[in-house]
C-alpha positions in Angstrom: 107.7 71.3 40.4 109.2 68.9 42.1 108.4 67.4 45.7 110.3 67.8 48.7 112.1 65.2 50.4 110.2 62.7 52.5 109.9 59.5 54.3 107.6 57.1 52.9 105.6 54.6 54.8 103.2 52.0 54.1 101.5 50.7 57.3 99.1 47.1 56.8 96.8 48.0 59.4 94.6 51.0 60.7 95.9 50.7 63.9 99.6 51.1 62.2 98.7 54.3 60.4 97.1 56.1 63.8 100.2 54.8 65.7 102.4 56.8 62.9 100.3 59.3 62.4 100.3 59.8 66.0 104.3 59.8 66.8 104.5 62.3 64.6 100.9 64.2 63.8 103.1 67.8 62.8 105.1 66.5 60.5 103.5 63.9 59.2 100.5 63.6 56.3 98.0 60.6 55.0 98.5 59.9 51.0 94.8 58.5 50.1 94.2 59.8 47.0 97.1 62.7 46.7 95.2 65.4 44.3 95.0 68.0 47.1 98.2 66.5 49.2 100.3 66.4 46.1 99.5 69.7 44.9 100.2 71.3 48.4 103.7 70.0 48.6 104.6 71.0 45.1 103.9 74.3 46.6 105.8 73.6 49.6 102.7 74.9 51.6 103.2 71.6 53.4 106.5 69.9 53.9 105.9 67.0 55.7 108.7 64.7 56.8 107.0 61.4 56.6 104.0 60.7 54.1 101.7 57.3 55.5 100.2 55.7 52.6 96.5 54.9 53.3 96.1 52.5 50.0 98.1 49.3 51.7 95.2 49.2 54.1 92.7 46.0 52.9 88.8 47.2 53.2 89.2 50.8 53.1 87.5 51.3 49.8 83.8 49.9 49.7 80.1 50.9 49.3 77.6 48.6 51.4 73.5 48.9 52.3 73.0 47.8 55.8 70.1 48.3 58.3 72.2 51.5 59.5 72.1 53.2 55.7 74.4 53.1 53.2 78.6 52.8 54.7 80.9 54.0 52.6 84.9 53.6 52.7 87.1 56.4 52.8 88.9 55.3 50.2 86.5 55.0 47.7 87.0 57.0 44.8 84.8 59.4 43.6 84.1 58.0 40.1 83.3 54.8 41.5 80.8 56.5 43.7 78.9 58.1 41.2 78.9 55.2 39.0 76.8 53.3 41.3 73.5 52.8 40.5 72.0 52.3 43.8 73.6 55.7 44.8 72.3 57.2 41.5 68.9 55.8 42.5 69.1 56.6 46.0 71.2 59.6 46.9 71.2 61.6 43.8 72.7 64.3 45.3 76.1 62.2 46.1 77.1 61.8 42.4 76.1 65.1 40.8 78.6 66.6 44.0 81.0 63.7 42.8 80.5 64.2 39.1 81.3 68.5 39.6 85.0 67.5 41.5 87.4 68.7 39.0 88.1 66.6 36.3 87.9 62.6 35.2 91.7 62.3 36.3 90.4 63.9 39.6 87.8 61.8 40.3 89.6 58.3 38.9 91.6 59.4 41.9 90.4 61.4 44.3 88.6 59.8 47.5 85.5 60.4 49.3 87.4 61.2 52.4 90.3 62.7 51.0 87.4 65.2 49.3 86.1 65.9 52.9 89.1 66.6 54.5 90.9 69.0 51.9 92.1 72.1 53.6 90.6 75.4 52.8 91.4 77.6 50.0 92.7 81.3 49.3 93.9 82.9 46.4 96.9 84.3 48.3 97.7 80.9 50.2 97.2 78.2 47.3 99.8 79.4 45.0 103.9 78.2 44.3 106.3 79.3 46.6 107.7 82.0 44.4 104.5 83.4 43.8 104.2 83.6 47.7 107.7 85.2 47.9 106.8 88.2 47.1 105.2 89.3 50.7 105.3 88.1 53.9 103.2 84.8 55.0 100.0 85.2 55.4 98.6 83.8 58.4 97.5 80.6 57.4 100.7 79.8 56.0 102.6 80.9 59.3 102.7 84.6 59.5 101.0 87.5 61.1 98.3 88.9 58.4 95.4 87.9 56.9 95.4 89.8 53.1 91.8 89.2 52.0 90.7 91.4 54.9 94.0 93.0 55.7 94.1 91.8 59.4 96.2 90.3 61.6 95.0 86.9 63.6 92.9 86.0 61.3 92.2 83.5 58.4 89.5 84.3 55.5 90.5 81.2 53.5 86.9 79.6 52.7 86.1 75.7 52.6 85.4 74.5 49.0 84.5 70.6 49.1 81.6 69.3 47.0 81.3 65.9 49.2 80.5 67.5 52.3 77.2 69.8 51.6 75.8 66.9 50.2 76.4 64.0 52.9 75.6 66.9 55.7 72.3 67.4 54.0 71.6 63.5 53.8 72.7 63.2 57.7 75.7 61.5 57.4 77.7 60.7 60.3 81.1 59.7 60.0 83.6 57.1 61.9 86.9 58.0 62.5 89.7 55.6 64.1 92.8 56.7 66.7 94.9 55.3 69.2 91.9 55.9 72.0 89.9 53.8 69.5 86.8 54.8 67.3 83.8 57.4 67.4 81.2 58.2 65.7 79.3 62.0 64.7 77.6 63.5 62.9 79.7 64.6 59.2 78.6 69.0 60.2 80.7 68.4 63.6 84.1 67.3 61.6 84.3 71.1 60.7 85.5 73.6 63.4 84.5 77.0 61.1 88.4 78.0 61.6 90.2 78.7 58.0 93.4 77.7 59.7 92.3 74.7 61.4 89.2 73.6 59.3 89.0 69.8 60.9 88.4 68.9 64.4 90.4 66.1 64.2 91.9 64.8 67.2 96.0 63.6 67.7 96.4 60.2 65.5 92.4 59.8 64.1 91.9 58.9 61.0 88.9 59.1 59.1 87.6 55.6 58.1 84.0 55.8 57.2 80.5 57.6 56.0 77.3 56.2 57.0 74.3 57.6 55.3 71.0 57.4 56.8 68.1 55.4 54.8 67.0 57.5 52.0 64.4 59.4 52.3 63.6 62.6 50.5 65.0 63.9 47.1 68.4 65.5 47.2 70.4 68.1 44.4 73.3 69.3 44.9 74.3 72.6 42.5 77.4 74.7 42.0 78.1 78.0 40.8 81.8 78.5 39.7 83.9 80.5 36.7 84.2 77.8 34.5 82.5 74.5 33.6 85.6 72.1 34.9 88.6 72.1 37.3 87.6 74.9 39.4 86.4 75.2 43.1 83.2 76.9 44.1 82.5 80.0 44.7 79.4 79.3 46.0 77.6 75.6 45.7 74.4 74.1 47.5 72.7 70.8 48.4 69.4 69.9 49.7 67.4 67.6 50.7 63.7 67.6 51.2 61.4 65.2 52.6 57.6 65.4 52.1 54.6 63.4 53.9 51.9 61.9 50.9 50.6 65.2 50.9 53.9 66.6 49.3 54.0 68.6 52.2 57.4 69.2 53.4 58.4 67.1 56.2 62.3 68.1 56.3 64.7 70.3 55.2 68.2 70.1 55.0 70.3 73.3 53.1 73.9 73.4 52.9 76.1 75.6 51.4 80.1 75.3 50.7 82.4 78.1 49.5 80.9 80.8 51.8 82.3 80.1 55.1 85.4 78.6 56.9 82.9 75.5 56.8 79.9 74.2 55.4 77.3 76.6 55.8 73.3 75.7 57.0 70.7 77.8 56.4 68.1 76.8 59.5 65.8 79.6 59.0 64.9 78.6 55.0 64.8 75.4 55.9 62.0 76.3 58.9 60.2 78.4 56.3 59.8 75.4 54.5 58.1 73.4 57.0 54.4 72.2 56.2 54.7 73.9 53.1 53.8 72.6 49.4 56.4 73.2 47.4 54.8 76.1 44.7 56.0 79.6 43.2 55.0 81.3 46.0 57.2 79.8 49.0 59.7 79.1 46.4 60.0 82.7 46.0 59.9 84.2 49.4 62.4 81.3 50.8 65.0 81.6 47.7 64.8 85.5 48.7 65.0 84.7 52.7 68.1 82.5 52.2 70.2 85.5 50.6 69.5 87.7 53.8 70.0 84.6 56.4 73.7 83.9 55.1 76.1 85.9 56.3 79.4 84.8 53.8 82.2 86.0 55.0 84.7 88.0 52.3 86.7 85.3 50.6 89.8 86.0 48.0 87.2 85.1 45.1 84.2 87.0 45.6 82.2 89.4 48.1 79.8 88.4 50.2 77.2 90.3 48.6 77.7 88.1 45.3 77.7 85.5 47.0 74.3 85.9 49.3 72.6 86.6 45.7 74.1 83.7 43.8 72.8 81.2 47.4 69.4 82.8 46.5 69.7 81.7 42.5 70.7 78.4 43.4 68.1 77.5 45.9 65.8 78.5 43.9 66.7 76.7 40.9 67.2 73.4 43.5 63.2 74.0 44.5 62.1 74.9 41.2 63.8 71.2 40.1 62.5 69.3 43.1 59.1 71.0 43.3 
């Protein structure tokens, strides 16, 4: 498959790429990596007229401690992230979710913030445009019905990312650049829970970096999918749990990805968990809690009851391994 015709441009500076980005923001896409971007256009789900190339852009890829946590460029790739050793040592969780992104070529690639802002995924939207011929659109693609749940106005396609469950879970915040200048929030916010518009995003921003609190706690991230490599999903989890020196939990943070328009928390487990010492016992009743607290919604891949029983499974196995 080929890719459609396009303008290519290579801005020098941040405030360059939000100015293009900006003239233009329906037609026009950011290049960081290009292993979801490429993909898309190949299946003319996105024809873009101009493509703004991120990589010309000096400082955008780099991993640094500072009294703030650790910052981490958007364009870092995800093989050099988990190849750290002071995020091995530190944030655990950050390279098993980088090390469980498709393949090596994906990761070689692929960049931290071209992982969190992939766009959601469905069966009947993320396919060639013959394959998609064969009906009407579906609603995320531009027309009237949604065929997961056979409805119209509405968009069942489920966020997938591996990078986000864990950096949510460690409190990331995130800085993102525009022609109004920067902000700052938390990573959770950067997700509006809408399958057709997953990223709140405003006209021209950009995303330009992840700051990670000082560690504290230990953090896993786990994922449940068909097959052992290039696949998405169908439901994954991080955590992170911090514990006073009586290993009594201090601090909970449960995520979950593939079971929503967004990344998913479960408040109520992580409440359970409060005060407690992590044994067989609260292991138990909060790995069974967490599969009645979700509520996934029914995805192209699986139902929501395999999937509230498989978030169960997985929390478990995360407090069995951090206990």
């Amino acid at each position: 498959m080929r890719l459609p015709k396009f303008e290519f441009l290579e801005p020098k500076t941040m405030k360059e790429a939000t100015k293009a980005l900006a003239s233009n923001p329906k037609e026009s896409v950011l290049l960081a990596g290009g292993t979801d971007l490429l993909v898309s256009m190949k299946h003319r789900l996105i024809q873009p007229k101009r493509v703004i190339n991120l990589k010309k852009i000096p400082k955008l890829a780099y991993m640094s401690d500072s009294k703030e946590g650790l910052k981490i460029g958007a364009l870092t790739t995800l093989h050099d992230l988990a190849s750290s050793s002071f995020v091995q040592e530190k944030f655990p969780a950050l390279c098993q979710a980088a090390n469980e992104v498709g393949a090596y070529a994906h990761q070689v690639m692929g960049t931290v913030g071209g992982n969190l802002c992939q766009g959601n995924r469905c069966r009947y939207y993320n396919q060639s445009a013959f394959w998609r011929s064969v009906r009407p659109l579906c609603y995320k693609a531009g027309g009237k019905m949604c065929y997961v749940v056979k409805k119209p106005g509405e968009c069942h396609s489920a966020y997938c990312g591996d990078m986000a469950p864990a950096l949510i879970a460690l409190d990331s915040q995130v800085k993102v650049v525009g022609p109004d200048g920067e902000r700052n929030f938390p990573l959770k916010r950067l997700y509006t829970q809408d399958g057709k518009k997953p990223l709140s995003l405003k006209k021209g921003e950009i995303l330009k970096e992840i700051v990670i609190p000082p560690s504290s706690g230990n953090s896993l991230y786990l994922k449940m999918r068909r097959r052992d490599a290039l696949e998405f999903p169908i439901v994954s989890l991080a955590i992170n749990v911090d514990r006073d020196s009586d290993k009594k939990v201090k601090k909970t943070r449960i995520i979950l990805s593939g079971v929503g328009s967004g990344p998913m928390e479960a408040p109520e487990a992580e409440k359970m968990l409060k005060a407690a010492v992590l044994d067989g016992d609260i292991i138990k009743q909060v790995s069974g809690h967490v599969s009645k607290e979700i509520l996934p919604m029914r995805t192209s891949l699986a139902s929501p009851a395999f999937k509230r029983k498989m978030a169960g499974i997985l929390l478990k196995q995360a407090l069995d391994q951090l206990r």
